[in-house]
C-alpha positions in Angstrom: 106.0 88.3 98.6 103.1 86.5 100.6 100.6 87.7 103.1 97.0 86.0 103.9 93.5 87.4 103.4 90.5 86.9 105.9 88.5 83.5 104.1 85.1 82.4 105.5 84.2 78.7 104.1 80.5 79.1 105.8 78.6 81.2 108.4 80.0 80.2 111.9 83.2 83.2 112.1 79.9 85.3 112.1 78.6 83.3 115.1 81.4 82.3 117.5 83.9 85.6 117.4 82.5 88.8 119.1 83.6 90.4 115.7 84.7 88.9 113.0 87.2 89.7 110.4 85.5 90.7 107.2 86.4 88.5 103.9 89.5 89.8 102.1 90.7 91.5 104.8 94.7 91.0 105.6 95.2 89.2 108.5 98.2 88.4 110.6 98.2 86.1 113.3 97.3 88.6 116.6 98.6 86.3 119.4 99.6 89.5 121.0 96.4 90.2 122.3 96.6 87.2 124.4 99.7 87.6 125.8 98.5 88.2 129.6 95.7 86.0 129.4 95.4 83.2 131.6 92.4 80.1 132.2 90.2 82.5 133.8 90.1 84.4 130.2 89.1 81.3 128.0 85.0 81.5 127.9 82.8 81.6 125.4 83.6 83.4 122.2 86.7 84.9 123.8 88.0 81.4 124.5 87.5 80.6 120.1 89.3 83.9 119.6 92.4 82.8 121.8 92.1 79.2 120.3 92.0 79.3 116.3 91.7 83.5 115.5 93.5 85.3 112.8 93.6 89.1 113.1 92.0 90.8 110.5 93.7 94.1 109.7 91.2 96.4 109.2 88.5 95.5 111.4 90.9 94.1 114.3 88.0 91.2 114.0 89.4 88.0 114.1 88.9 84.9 111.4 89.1 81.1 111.5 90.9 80.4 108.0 92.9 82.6 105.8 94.1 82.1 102.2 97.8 82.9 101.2 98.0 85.8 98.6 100.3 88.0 96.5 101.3 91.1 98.3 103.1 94.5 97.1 105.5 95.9 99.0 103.1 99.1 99.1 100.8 97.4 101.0 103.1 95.9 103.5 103.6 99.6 104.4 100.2 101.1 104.7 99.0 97.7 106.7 102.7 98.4 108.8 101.4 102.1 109.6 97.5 101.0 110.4 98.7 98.3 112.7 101.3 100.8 114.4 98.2 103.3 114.8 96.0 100.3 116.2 98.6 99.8 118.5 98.2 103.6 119.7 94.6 103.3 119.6 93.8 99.8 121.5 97.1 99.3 123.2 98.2 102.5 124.9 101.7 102.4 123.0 103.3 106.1 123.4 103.4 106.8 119.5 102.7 105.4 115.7 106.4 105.8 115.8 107.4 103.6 119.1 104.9 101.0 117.6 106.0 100.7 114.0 108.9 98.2 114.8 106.4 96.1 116.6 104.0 96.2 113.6 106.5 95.5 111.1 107.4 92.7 113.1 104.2 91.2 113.5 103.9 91.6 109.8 106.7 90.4 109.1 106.4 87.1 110.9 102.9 86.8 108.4 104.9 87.0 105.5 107.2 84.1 107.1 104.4 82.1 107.5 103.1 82.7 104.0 106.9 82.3 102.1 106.7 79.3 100.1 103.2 78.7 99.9 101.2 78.3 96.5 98.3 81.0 96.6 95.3 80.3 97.9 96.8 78.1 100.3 94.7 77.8 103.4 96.2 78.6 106.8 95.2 77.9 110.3 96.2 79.0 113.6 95.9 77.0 117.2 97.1 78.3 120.8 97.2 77.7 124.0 98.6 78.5 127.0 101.6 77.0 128.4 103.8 78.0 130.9 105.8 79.9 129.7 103.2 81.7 127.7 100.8 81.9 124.7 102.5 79.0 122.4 100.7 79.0 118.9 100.9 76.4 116.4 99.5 76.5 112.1 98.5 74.2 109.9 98.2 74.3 106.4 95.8 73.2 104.0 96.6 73.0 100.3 94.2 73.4 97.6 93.8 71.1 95.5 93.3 71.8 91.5 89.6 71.2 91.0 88.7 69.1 87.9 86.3 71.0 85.4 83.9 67.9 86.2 83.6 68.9 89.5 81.9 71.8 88.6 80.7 72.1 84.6 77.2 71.3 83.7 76.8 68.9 80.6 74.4 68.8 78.0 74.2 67.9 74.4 75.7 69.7 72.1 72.7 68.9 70.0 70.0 71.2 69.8 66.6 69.9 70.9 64.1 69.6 68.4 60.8 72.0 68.6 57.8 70.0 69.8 
């Protein structure tokens, strides 16, 4: 089984989300938290957020790129549980216990998204808002094997002589 880990390719998650998903982290998508939002929410780094963040799971910091990865069921659980609690925490749902069908759904819709994907496949997200609601799109962007060329340094494999 699939999920996605937080991936930063340079500096700028640190400078356009008000907090950004740390590297490794598990993400899932999050469009949740922008399910009442309308134009008058889209400013600034809120609006980059809305537009192209992943959720990171353990910071609740969002992420522009994450990388698909082998998950264990045991995981799946304890990230099922911490999202439930976040839910208690951030969203005023009644109980860990009302919110754990809504987390494993969430999660589960990751682990959609990820099926069938090599690893370290690269994922992005895009929404906006539509009538109707938050509509979100993804994209993905496969590795490609790098060639030992690309990155080896050559020399000679003679020895130089002693001036």
């Amino acid at each position: 089984m699939n999920l996605a880990r937080a991936v930063h390719l340079d500096e700028s998650d640190m400078m356009v989300f008000d907090r950004p998903a740390r590297t490794g982290e598990w993400c899932i998508s999050g469009g949740f938290a922008f399910s009442d939002w309308t134009e008058d929410d889209l400013s600034g780094k809120a609006r980059q957020a809305f537009a192209n963040g992943w959720l990171g799971l353990e910071s609740f910091g969002r992420v522009t790129f994450v990388a698909v990865t082998r998950v264990e069921p045991d995981e799946i659980a304890a990230l099922e549980r911490a999202l439930a609690r976040h839910f208690v925490e951030a969203w005023g749902a009644p109980s860990e216990e009302a919110a754990l069908p809504v987390a494993r759904a969430e999660i589960a819709h990751m682990v959609d998204l990820c099926e069938g994907h090599a690893p370290n496949t690269l994922l992005s997200v895009a929404r906006e808002l539509a009538p109707d609601g938050v509509r979100e799109s993804f994209s993905v962007i496969e590795t490609r094997e790098a060639r030992i060329g690309q990155f080896a340094v050559h020399g000679s494999p003679d020895p130089e002589p002693d001036p």
